[in-house]
N, C-alpha and C positions, 0 to 999 in steps of 0.2 A: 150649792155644794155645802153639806152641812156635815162636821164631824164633831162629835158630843163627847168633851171632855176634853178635844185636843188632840194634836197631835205625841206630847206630852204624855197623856195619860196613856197612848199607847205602847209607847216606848218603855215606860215604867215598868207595863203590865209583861215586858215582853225581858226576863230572865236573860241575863248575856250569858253565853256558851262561847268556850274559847275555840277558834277553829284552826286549822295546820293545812299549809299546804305542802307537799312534797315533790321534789323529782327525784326519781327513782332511775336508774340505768342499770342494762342486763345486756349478758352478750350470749349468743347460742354459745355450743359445744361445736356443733356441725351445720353446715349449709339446714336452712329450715325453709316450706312454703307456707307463708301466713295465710290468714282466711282474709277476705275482701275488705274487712274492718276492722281494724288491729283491737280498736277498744277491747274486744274478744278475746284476745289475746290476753291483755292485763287481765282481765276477770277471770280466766281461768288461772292463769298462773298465781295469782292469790286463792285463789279457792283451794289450790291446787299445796300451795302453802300451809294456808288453815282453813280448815274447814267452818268452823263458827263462824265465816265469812261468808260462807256460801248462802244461807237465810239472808244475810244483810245485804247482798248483794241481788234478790231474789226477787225476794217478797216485801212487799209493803207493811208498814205500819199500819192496822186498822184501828180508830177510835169512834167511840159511839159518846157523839153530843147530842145532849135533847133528842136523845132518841134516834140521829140521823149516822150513820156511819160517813166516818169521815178519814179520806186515807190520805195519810202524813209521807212526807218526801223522804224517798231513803237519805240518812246520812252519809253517804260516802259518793265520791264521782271522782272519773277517772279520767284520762284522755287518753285517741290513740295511742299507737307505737310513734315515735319520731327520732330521724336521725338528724346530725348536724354534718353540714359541707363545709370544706376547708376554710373559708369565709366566715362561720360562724354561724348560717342562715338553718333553720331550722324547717324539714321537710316532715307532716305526717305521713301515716301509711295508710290511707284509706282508696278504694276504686269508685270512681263515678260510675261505670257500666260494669254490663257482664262481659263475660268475655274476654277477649285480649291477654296481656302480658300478666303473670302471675308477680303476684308479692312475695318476697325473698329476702331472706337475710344473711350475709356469708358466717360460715363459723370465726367466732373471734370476733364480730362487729358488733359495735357497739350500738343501743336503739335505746332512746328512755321514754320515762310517761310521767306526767302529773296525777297524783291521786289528794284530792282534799275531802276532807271529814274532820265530823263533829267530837268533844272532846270525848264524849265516854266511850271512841271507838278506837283511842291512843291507843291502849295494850295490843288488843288483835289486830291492828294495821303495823303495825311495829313487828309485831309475832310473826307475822305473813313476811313482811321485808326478809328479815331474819331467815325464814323458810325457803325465802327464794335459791338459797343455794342448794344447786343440784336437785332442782325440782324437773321433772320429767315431760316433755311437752313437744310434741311431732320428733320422736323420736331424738330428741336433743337434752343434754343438761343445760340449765340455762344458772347460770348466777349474776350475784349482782356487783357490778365495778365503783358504783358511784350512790350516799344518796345524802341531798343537800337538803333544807328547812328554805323555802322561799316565803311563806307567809307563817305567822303564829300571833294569833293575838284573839282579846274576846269581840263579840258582837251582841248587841249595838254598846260601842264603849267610843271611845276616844285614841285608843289606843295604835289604832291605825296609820296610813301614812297619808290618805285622802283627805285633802282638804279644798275647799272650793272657794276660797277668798278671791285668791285673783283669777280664775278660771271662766273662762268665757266662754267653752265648749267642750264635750267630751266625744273620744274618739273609739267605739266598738270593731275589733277586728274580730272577724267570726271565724278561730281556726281550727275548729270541725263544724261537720254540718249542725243545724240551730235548730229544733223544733219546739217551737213559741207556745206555750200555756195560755190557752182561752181565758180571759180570766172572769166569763162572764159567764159561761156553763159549759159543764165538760161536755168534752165531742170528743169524737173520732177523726173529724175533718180541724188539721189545724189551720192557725195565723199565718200570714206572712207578713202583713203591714209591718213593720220593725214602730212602731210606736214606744215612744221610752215604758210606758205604763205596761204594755202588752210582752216587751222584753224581759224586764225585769219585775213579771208579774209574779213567776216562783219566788225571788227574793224579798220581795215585801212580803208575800206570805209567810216564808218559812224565817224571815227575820223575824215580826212580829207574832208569828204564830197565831194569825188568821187565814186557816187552810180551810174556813167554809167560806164560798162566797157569801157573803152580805155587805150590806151598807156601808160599812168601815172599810172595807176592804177596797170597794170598787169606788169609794173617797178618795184616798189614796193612790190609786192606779190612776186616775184621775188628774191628780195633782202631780204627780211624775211627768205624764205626757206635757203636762200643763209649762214646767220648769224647765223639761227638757225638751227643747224644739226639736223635731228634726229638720234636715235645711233642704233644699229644694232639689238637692240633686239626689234623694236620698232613693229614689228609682232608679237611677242610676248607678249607682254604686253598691247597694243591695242587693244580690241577685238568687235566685232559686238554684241551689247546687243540688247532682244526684249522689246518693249511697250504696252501695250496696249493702245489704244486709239477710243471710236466714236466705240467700238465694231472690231474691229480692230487690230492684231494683225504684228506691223511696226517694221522695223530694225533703230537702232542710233547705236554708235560710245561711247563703254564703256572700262573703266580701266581705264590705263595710257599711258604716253609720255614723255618722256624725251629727251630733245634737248641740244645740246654741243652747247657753243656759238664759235662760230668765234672773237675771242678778236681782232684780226688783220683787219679783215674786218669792224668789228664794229666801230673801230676808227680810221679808213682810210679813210674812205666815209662823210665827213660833214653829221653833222644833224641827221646822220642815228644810234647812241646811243640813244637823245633824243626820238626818235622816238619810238624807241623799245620798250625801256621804260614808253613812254604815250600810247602805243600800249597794253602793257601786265596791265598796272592802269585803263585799262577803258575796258578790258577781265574780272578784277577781280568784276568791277560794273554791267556791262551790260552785261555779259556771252559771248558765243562763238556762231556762227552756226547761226540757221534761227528757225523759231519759239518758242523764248524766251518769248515770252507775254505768253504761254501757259504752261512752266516748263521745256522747252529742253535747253541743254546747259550751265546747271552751271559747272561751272571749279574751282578748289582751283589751286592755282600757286603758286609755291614753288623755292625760288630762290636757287642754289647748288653752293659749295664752294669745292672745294679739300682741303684736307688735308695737312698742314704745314708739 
């Protein structure tokens, strides 16, 4: 496994961007029936807000390297709708099948979503929030009661709150469905192995801003699976969850994952600590997987400690 110039030199090359994440809470006007996938819901209601949203939320970025067109991960991802029970315990809104009991919301209830994005997308995320009052949506006003700052900081910097010194294990809760980015050529047919490298294969890309696959890339993907073990039960606890979506009924990547760090590897290899660590700070912003703009791929991350 050979990487020319370091780990190091890719980090340098890789410009830190400060990123935000938000929760956002909105309550109908009147009784409303959601569509199967709430994500749906936030994307329209920001669209619906501002409209110079709507491109960003759309369509891809296309760039042309050496000739080969190359298409860059939207900035912005969202998560479903979710309510919280008297407990504290947070429930999304999305349906595994067709059919059955419809999605609802009472008038006056409250339901919020996470939306995380890149810095130069402050203003119109902001503008949209702002918009949200008395915006028009299944025959309802909806506004918004609540909105808090849960992450702000740059990446890849230091700035964050991840750090892997005493950490012996990290823990992936998948709470929307997960669909895994190939990171070895694009298909149509995705992952499911939960491999640390294959999870967090949009993250290493869009952290260091290697969105072609090549040799540096698939280094690195490499060296993730490598540091982050996953442990044996990890079929176990992994499981293939359904979605609905567009009338549609799709497989993601639900449960859990738990991965044993390699402490030895980890601080043997220059740079490749840092790394990890701006790797799993900007999973907790920007989610996991591929179609994030739409509600796939939130992950809570949990760092694990052994017992003294």
């Amino acid at each position: 496994m050979v990487l020319y110039g370091g780990i190091d030199r890719l980090l340098l090359s890789a410009s830190p961007r400060r990123y935000m994440l938000l929760e956002v809470c909105v309550t109908p006007s009147r009784r409303v029936i959601l569509p199967p996938f709430t994500g749906k819901v936030v994307k329209s209601l920001f669209v619906k807000a501002n409209n110079v949203l709507e491109n960003i939320f759309s369509k891809p970025l296309v760039l042309e390297i050496d000739n080969v067109k190359v298409y860059v991960p939207k900035p912005i991802r969202v998560t479903p709708l979710y309510v919280r029970s008297s407990n504290g315990s947070t429930r999304f809104l999305w349906k595994k099948d067709l059919g059955g009991s419809k999605l609802c919301l009472r008038g006056g209830q409250e339901a919020c979503f996470l939306v995380g994005f890149e810095e130069q997308l402050e203003e119109e995320v902001f503008k949209g929030i702002m918009g949200l009052d008395n915006v028009e949506l299944f025959d309802a006003k909806w506004s918004v009661s609540q909105v808090k700052v849960v992450y702000n900081y740059k990446l890849p910097s230091s700035e964050h709150d991840v750090r892997l010194d005493n950490a012996t294990g990290i823990r992936l809760v998948f709470k929307s469905p997960v669909k895994l980015v190939d990171p070895w050529v694009k298909s149509r047919y995705g992952r499911f192995l939960p491999l640390a490298g294959i999870v967090f294969s949009y993250n290493i890309g869009e952290l260091l801003r290697l969105w072609r696959r090549n040799t540096d890339y698939w280094t690195i993907v490499s060296l993730v699976s490598a540091v982050l073990r996953e442990t044996y039960r990890v079929l176990e606890t992994a499981k293939v969850v359904t979605y609905v979506y567009d009338g549609k009924k799709l497989p993601g990547l639900g449960g859990y994952v738990t991965y044993k760090v390699d402490v030895e590897l980890l601080n043997n290899i220059q740079g490749l600590k840092y790394l990890v660590e701006n790797i799993i700070a900007h999973a907790k912003i920007m989610g996991v997987g591929s179609s994030r703009a739409i509600g796939l791929g939130h992950v809570e991350i949990r760092l694990l400690y052994s017992s003294p």
